[in-house]
Kinemage of the C-alpha trace (Angstrom):
@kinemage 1
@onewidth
@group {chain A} dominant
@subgroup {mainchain}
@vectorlist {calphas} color= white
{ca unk a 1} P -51.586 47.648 103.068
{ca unk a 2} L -50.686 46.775 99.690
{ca unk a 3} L -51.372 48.498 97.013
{ca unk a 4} L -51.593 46.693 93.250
{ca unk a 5} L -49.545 48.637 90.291
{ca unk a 6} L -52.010 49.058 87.584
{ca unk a 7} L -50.882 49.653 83.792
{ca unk a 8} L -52.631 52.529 81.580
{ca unk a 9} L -54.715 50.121 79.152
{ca unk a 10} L -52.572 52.495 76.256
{ca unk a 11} L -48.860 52.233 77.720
{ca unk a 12} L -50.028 48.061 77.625
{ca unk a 13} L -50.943 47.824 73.716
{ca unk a 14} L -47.946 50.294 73.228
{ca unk a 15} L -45.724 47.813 74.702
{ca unk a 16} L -47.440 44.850 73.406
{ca unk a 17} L -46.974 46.172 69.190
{ca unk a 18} L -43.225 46.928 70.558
{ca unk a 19} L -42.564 43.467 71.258
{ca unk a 20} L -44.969 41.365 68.526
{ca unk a 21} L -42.581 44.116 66.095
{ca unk a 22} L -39.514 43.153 67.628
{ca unk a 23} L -40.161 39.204 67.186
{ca unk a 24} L -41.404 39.884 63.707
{ca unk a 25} L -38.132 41.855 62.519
{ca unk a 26} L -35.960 38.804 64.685
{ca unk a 27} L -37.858 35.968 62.499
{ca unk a 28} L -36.867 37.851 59.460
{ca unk a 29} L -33.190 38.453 59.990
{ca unk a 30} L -33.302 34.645 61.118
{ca unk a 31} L -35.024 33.523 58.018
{ca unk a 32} L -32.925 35.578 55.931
{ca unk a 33} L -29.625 34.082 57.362
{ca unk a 34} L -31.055 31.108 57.390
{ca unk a 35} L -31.256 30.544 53.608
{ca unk a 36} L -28.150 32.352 53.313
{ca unk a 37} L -26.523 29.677 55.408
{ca unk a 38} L -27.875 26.991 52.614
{ca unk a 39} L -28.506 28.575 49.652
{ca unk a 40} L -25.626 31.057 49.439
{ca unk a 41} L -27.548 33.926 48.860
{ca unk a 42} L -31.283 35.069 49.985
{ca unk a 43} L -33.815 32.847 47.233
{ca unk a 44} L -31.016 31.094 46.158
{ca unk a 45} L -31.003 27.124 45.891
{ca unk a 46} L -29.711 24.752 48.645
{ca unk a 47} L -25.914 24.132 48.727
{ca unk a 48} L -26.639 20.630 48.752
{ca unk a 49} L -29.213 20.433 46.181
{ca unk a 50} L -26.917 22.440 44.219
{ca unk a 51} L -24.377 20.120 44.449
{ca unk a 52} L -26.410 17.033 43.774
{ca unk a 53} L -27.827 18.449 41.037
{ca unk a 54} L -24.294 19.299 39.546
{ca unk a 55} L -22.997 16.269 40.035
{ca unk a 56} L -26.262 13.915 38.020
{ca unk a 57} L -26.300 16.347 35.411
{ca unk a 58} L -22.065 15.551 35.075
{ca unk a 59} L -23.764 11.765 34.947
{ca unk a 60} L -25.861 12.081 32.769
{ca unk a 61} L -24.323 12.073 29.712
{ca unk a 62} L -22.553 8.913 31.030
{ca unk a 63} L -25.710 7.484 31.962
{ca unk a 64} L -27.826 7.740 29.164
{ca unk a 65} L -24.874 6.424 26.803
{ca unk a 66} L -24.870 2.879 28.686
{ca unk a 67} L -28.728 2.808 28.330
{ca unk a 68} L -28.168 3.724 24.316
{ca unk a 69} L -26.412 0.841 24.120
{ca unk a 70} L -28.511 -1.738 25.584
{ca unk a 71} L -31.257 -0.586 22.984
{ca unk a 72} L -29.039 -1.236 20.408
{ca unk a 73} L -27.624 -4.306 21.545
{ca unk a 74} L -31.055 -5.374 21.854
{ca unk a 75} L -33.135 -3.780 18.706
{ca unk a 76} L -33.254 -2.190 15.902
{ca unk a 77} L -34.663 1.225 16.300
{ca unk a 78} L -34.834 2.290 12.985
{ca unk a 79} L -38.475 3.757 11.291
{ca unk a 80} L -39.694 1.747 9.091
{ca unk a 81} L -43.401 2.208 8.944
{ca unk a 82} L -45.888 -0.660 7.407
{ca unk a 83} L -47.118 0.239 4.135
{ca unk a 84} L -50.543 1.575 4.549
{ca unk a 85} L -50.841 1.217 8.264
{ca unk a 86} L -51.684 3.553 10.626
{ca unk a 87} L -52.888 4.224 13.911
{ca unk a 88} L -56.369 6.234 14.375
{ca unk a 89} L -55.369 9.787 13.846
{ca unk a 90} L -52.421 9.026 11.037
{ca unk a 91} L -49.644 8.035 12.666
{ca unk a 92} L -47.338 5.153 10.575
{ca unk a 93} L -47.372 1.734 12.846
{ca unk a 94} L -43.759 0.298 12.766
{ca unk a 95} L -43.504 -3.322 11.297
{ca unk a 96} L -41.493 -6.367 11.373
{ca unk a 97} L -39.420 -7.812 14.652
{ca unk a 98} L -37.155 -4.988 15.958
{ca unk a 99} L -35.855 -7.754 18.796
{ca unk a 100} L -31.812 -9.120 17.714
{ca unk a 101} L -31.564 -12.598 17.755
{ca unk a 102} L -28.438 -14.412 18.918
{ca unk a 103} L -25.850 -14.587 16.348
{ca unk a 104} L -26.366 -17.545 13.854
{ca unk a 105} L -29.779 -18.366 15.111
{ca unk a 106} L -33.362 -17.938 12.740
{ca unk a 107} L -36.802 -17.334 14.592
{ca unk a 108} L -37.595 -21.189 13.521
{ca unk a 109} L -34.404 -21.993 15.369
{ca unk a 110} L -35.652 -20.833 18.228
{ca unk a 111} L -39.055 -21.795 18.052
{ca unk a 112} L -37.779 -25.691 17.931
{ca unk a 113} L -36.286 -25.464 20.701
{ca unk a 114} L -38.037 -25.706 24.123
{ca unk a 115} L -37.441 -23.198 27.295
{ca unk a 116} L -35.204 -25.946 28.859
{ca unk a 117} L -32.727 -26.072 26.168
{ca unk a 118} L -32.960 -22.108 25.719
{ca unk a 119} L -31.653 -21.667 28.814
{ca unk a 120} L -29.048 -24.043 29.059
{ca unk a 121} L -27.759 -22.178 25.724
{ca unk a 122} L -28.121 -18.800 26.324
{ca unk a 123} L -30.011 -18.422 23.361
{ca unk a 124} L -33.126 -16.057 24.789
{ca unk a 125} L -33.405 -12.847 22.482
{ca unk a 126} L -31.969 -10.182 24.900
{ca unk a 127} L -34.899 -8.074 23.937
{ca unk a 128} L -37.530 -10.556 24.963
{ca unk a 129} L -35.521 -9.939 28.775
{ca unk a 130} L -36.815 -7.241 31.332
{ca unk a 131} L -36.317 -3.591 29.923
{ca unk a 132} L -34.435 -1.656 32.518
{ca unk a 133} L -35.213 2.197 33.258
{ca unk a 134} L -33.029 4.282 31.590
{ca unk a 135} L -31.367 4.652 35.368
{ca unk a 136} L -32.947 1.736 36.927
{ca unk a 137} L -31.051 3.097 40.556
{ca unk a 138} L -32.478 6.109 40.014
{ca unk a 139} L -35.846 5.757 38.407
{ca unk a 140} L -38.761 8.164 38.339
{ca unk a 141} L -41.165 9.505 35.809
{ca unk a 142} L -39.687 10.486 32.404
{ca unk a 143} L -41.661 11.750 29.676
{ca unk a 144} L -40.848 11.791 25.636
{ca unk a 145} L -39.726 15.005 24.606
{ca unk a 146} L -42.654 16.010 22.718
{ca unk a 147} L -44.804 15.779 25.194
{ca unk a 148} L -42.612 18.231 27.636
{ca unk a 149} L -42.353 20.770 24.738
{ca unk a 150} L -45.744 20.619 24.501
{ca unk a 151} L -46.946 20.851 28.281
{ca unk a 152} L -44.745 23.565 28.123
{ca unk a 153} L -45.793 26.063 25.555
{ca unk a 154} L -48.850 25.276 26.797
{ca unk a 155} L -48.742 25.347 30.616
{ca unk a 156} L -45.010 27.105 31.079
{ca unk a 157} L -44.929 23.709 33.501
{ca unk a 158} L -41.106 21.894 32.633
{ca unk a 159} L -41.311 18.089 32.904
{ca unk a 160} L -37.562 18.243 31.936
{ca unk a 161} L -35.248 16.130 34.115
{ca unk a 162} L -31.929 17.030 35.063
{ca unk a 163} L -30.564 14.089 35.634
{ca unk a 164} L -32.155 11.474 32.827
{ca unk a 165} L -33.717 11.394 29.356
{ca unk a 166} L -36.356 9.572 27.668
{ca unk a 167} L -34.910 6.486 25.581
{ca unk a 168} L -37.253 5.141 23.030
{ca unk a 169} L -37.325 7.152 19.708
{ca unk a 170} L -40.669 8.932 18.834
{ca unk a 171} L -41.119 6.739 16.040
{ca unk a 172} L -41.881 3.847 18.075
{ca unk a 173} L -44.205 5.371 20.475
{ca unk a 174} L -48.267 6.413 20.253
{ca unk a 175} L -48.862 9.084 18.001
{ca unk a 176} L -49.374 12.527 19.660
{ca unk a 177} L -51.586 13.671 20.431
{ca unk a 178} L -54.059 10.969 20.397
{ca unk a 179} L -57.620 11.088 19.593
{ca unk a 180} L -60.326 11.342 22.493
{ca unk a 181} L -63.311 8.997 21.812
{ca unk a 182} L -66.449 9.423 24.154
{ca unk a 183} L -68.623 6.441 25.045
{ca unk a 184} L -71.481 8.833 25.486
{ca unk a 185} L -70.445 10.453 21.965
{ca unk a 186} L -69.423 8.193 19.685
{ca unk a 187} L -71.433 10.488 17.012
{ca unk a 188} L -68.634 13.363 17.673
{ca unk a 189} L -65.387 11.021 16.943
{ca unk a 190} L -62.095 12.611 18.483
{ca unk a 191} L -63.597 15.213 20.583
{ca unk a 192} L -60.142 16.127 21.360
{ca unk a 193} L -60.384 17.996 18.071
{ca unk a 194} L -56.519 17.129 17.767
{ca unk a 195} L -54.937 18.814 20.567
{ca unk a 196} L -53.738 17.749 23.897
{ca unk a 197} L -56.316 18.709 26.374
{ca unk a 198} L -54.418 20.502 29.533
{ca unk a 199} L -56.494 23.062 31.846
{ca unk a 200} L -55.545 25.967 29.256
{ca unk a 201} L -58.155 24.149 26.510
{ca unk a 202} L -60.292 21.489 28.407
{ca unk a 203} L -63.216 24.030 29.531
{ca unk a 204} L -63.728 24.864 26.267
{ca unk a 205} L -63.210 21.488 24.641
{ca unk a 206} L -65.677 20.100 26.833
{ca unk a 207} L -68.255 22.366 28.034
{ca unk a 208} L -71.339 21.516 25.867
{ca unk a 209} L -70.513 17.282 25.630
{ca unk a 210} L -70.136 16.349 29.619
{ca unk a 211} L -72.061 17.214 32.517
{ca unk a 212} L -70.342 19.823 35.498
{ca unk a 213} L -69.504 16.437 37.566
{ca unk a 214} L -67.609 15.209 34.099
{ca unk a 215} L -66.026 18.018 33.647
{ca unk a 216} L -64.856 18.249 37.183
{ca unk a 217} L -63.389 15.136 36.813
{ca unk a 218} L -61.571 15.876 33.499
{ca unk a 219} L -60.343 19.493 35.644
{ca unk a 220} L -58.602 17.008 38.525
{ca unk a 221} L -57.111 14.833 35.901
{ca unk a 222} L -54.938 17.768 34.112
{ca unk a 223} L -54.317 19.564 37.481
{ca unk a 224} L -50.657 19.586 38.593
{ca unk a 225} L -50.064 17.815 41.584
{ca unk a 226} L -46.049 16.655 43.566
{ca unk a 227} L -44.709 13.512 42.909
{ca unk a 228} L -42.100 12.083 43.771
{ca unk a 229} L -39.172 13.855 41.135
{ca unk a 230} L -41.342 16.458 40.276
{ca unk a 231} L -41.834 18.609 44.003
{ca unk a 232} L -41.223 21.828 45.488
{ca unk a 233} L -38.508 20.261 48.047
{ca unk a 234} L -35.236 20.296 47.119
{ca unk a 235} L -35.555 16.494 47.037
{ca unk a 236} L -36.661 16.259 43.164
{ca unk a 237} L -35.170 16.231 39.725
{ca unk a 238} L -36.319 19.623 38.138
{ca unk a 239} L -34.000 22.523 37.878
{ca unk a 240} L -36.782 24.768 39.609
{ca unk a 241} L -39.450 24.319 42.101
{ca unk a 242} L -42.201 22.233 40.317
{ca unk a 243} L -45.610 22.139 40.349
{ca unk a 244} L -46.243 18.856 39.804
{ca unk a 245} L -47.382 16.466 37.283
{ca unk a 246} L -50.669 15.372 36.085
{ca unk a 247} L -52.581 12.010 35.440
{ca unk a 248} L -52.413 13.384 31.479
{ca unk a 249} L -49.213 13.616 32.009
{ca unk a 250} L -48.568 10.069 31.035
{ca unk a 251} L -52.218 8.551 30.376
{ca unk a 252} L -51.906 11.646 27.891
{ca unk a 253} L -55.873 12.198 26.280
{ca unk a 254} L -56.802 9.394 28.227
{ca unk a 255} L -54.205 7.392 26.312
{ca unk a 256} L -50.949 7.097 26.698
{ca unk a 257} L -47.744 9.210 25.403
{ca unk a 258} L -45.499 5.363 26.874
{ca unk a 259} L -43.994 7.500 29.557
{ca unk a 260} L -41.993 5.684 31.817
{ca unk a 261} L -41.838 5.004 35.644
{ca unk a 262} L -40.771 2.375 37.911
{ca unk a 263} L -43.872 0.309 39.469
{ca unk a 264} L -43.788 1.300 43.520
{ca unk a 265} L -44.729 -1.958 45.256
{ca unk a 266} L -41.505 -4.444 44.620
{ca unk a 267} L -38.882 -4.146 46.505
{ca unk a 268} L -35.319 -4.060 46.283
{ca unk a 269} L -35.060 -1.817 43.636
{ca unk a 270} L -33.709 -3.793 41.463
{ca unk a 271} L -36.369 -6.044 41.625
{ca unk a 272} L -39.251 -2.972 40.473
{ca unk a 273} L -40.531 -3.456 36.960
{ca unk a 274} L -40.368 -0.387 34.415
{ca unk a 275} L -43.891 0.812 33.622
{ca unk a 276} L -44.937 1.546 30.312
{ca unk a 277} L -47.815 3.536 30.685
{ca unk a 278} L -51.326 1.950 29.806
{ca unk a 279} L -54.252 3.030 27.817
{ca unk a 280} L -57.054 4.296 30.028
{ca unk a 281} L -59.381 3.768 26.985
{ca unk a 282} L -62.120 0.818 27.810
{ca unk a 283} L -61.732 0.996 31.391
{ca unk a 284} L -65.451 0.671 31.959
{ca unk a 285} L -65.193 -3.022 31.401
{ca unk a 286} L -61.902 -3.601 33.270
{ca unk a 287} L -62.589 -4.859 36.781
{ca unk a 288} L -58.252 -5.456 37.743
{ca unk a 289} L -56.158 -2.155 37.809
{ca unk a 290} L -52.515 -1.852 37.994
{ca unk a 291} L -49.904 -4.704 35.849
{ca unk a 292} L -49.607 -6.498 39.417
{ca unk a 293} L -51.631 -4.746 42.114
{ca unk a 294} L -55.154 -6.030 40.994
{ca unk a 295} L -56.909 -2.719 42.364
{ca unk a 296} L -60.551 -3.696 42.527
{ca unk a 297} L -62.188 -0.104 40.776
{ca unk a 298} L -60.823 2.879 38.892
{ca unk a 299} L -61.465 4.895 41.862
{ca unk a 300} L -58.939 2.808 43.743
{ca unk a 301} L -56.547 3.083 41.371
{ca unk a 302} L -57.079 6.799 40.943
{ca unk a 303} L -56.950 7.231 44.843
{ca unk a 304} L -53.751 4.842 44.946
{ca unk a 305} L -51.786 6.479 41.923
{ca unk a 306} L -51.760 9.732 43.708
{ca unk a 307} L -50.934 8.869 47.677
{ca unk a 308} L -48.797 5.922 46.629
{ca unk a 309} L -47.559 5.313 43.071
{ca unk a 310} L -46.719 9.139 42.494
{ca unk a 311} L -44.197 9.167 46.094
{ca unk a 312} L -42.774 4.787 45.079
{ca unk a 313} L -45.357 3.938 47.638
{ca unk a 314} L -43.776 5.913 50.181
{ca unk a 315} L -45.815 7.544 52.444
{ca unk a 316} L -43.638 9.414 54.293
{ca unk a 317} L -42.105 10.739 51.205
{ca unk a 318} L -45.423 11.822 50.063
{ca unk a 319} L -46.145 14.205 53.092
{ca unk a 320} L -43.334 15.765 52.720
{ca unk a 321} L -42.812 16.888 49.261
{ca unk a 322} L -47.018 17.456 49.646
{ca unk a 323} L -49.212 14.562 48.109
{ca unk a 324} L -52.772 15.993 47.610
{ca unk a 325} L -55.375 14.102 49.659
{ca unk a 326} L -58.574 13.027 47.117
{ca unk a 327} L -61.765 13.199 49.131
{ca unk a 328} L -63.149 9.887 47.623
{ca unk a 329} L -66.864 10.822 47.363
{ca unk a 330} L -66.235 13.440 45.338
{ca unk a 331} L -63.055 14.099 43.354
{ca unk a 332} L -62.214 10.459 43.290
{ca unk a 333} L -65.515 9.409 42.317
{ca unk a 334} L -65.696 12.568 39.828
{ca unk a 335} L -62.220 11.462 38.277
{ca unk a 336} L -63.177 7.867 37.620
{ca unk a 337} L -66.563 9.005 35.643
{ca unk a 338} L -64.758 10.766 33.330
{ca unk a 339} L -62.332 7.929 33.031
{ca unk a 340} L -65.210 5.475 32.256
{ca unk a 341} L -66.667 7.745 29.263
{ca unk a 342} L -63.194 7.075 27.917
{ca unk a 343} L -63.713 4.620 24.530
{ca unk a 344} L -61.566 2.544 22.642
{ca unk a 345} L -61.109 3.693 18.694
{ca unk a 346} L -63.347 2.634 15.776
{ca unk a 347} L -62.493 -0.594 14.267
{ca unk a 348} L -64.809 -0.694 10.999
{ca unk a 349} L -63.564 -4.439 10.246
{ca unk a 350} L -65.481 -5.740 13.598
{ca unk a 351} L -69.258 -6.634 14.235
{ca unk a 352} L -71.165 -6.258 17.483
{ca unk a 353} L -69.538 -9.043 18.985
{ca unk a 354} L -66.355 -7.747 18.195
{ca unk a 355} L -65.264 -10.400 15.424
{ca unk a 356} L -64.516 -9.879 11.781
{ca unk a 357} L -66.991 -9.318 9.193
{ca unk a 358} L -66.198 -11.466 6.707
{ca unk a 359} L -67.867 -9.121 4.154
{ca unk a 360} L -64.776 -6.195 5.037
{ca unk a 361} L -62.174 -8.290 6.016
{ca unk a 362} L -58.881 -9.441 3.684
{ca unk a 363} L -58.359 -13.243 3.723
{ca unk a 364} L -55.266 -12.873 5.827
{ca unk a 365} L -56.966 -11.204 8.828
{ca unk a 366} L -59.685 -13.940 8.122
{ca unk a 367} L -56.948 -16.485 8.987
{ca unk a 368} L -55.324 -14.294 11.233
{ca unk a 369} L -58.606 -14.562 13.588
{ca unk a 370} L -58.655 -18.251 13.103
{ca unk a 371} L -55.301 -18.494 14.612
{ca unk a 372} L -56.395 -15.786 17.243
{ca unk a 373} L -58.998 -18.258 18.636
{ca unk a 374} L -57.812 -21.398 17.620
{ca unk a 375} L -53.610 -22.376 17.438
{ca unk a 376} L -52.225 -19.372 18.601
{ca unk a 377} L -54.219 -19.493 22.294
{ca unk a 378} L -54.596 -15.853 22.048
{ca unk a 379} L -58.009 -15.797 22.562
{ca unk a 380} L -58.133 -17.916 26.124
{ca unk a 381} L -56.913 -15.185 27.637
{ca unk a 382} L -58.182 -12.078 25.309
{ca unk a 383} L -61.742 -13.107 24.459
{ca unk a 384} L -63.814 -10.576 22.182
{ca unk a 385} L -65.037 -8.600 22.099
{ca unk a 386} L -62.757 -6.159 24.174
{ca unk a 387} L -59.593 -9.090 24.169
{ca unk a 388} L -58.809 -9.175 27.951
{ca unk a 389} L -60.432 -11.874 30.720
{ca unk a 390} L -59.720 -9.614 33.629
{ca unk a 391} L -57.433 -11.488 35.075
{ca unk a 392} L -54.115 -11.949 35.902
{ca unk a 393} L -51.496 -14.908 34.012
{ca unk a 394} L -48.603 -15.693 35.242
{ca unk a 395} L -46.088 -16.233 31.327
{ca unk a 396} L -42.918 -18.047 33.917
{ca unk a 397} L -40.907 -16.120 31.249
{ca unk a 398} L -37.689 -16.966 33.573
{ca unk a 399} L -38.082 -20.530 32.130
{ca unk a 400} L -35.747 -19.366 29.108
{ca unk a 401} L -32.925 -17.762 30.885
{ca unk a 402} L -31.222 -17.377 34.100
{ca unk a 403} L -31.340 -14.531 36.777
{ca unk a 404} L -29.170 -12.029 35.759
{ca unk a 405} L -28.589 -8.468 36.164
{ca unk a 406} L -28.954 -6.009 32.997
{ca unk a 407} L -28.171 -2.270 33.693
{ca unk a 408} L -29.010 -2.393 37.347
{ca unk a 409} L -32.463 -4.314 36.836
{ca unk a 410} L -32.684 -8.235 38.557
{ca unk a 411} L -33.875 -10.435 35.801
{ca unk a 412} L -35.973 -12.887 37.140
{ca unk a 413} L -39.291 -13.934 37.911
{ca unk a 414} L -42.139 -11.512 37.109
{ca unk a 415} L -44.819 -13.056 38.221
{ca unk a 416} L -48.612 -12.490 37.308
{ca unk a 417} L -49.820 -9.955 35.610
{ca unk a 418} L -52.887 -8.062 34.142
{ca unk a 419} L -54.657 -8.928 31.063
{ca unk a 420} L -54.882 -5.999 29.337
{ca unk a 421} L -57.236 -5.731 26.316
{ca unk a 422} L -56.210 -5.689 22.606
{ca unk a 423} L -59.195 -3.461 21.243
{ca unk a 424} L -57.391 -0.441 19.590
{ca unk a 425} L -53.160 -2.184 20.009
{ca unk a 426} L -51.916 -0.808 16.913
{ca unk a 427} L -52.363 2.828 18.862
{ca unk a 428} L -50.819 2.282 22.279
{ca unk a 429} L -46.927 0.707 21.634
{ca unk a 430} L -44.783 -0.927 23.295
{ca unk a 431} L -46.035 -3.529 24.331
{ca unk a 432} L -45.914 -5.967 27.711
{ca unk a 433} L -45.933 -4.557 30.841
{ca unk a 434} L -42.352 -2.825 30.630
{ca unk a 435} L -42.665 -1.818 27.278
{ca unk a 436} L -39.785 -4.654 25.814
{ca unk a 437} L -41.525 -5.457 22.711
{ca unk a 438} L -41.537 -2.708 20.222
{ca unk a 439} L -44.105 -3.909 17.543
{ca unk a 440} L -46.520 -6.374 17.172
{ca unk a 441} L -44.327 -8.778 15.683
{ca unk a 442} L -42.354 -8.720 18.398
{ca unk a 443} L -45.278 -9.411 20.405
{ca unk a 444} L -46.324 -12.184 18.091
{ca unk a 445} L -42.591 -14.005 17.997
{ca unk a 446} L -42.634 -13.562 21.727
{ca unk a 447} L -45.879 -15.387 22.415
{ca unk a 448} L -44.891 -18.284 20.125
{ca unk a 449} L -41.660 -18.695 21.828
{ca unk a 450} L -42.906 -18.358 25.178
{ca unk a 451} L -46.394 -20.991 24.708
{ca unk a 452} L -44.529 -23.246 22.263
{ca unk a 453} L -46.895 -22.470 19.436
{ca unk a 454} L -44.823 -22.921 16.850
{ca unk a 455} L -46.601 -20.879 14.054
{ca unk a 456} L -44.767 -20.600 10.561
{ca unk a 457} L -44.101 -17.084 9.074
{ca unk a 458} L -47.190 -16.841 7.374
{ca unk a 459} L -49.328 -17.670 10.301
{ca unk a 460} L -47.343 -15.148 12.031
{ca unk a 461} L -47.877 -12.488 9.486
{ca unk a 462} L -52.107 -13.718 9.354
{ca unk a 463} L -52.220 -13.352 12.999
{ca unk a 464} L -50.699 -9.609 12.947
{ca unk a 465} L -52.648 -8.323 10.249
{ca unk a 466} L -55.775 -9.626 12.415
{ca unk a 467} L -54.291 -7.469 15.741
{ca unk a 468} L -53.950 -4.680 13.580
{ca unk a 469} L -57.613 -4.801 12.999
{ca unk a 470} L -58.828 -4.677 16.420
């Protein structure tokens, strides 16, 4: 007969703890060597990270000196502010063409001359041409310096990149920070109250002017979350483990600070457009989101930006340096309210329908809006009162010059792109989609080239005084 050997239920547990301890203590000591083995030393950073790192930062220097001088071959960068022009909180707005023109040749030169014969003699501004990131190979979100000093006294969060810089100087960028104008509140004006609204100041900011589902919205928008150069992996371009960045981060106030990025849905890389960073101001009436994607809502774009744009449309990148799922009934759709309260900037010089009063306006932004709607074209394609069609145009720039590479970006065709409006464009340069024209008289030689308008200098002066009105 057999007889079964039966375990005290005490000696069992006692054995059990033994061995659960045992494994515990052997996951440790594995752990433990385990970072040794990559880091060096327990907490340290990855030997290869390390070494990446090392080497960029022994770029960079390199790097950022090419860039430098493709702005200055291109522009000139120096601040000189109009006289008595400023954006809405103060700041001075830049004036007069900053693009160089090819030796021995006048704007009227070039504005003769059609896009055939351009091309043929190689006579297209270089600034007018795609604007290349900073590290077009590399490319990623960079931020102006101001705006990381500012995040971090605030926040202790570092947007600082190892590897790259910001280019443009400060004096050509928005003014910081900008105002906050409520379509719900116009009464208040900049309910920002001057600062830059983070989660530190927001609560308090906001409490008593939006409702809780507003100001849920407003939370998600300045809460940090990975992206692609900006992780906890050791696949990013901070010193340290990062937190993340933030939609503020570049549409700063619901603005824009023109931090750069490369666009994440053109491939090769050479072939992605630099970003300059729109204005979210006035998207209530925008029905196209995105300089080429034509997103159908704000919530799609806020949904896309985070799963797609932040990881360069990667998705397997974005699980693994942690992308934050939106649920879309209730963050996304919280997010995109506040977005819509989000209003352009008083312009005192407009009626209801968004035209001049002729009763404030100067005669030169009288025949500035003339031009606007009548020789200069502008206004088939930026009709008042908010200046955009919602649609997308297709310019053919590559008409004037031939494909070429400039600091590892393909020159070529750019295809269509979003309208964006004009209300409030003295606040939010540079200007096109990448950010190559500096001012608005670049914008306004540009367009003259480019539609074979040929406006004299005083039309061209009438039509900018008019766009700074707007």
């Amino acid at each position: 007969m057999q007889t079964k050997c039966i375990m005290p239920a005490a000696v069992f547990w006692r054995a059990s703890l033994a061995v659960l301890v045992g494994l515990a203590v052997w996951r440790m000591v594995a752990g433990q060597e385990g970072v040794q083995s990559r880091g060096g030393q327990a907490g340290g950073q990855g030997s290869e990270f390390t070494a990446a790192m090392e080497r960029m930062k022994a770029a960079k220097k390199g790097v950022m000196k090419k860039h430098a001088s493709l702005l200055a071959a291109r522009y000139d960068l120096s601040d000189r502010p109009a006289a008595g022009v400023t954006m809405s909180r103060g700041k001075p707005v830049q004036q007069g063409p900053r693009t160089k023109l090819p030796q021995g040749t006048t704007w009227e030169d070039l504005a003769a001359l059609g896009p055939e014969e351009i091309k043929k003699r190689g006579l297209f501004p270089a600034g007018f041409m795609p604007l290349p990131h900073p590290n077009h190979a590399e490319g990623g979100m960079l931020f102006p310096k101001f705006h990381i000093d500012e995040i971090k006294r605030q926040e202790e969060r570092d947007l600082t990149r190892f590897d790259l810089d910001y280019d443009l100087p400060d004096h050509l960028l928005p003014e910081f920070p900008p105002p906050i104008y409520l379509t719900t509140r116009p009464d208040l004006g900049d309910v920002s109250q001057g600062k830059l609204v983070t989660l530190e100041n927001y609560y308090e900011l906001f409490k008593d002017i939006l409702n809780p589902k507003q100001l849920e919205g407003l939370r998600l928008l300045l809460v940090p979350m990975a992206q692609q150069q900006f992780n906890a992996t050791d696949d990013r371009r901070s010193e340290q483990p990062h937190r993340g960045v933030t939609c503020f981060d570049c549409h700063v106030n619901g603005h824009t600070n023109a931090a750069t990025h490369l666009v994440g849905d053109i491939r090769p890389q050479a072939f992605r457009h630099r970003i300059d960073t729109p204005s979210l101001r006035g998207v209530n009436v925008q029905r196209l989101f995105g300089s080429q994607r034509a997103l159908r809502s704000i919530e799609d774009f806020t949904e896309f930006e985070q799963r797609a744009a932040y990881f360069d449309g990667d998705p397997v990148s974005a699980q693994r340096k942690g992308v934050t799922i939106l649920e879309r009934g209730s963050q996304v759709h919280f997010m995109a309210e506040f977005q819509a309260l989000l209003d352009f900037p008083p312009a005192p010089k407009l009626n209801v329908l968004g035209r001049l009063d002729p009763r404030l306006a100067t005669e030169a932004e009288l025949r500035g809006e003339a031009l606007f709607f009548g020789k200069a074209q502008c206004g088939t394609c930026h009709p008042a009162p908010y200046y955009t069609d919602n649609l997308m145009h297709n310019l053919r720039v590559e008409r004037f010059y031939e494909p070429q590479e400039i600091n590892g970006r393909t020159a070529s065709a750019d295809g269509p792109i979003k309208t964006f409006p004009l209300r409030g464009i003295k606040d939010s340069p540079p200007y096109l989609h990448d950010g190559r024209l500096l001012t608005l008289e670049d914008t306004v030689e540009f367009f003259n080239l480019i539609l074979e308008l040929r406006l004299d200098q005083q039309e061209k002066e009438d039509l900018v005084a008019f766009l700074r009105c707007l």
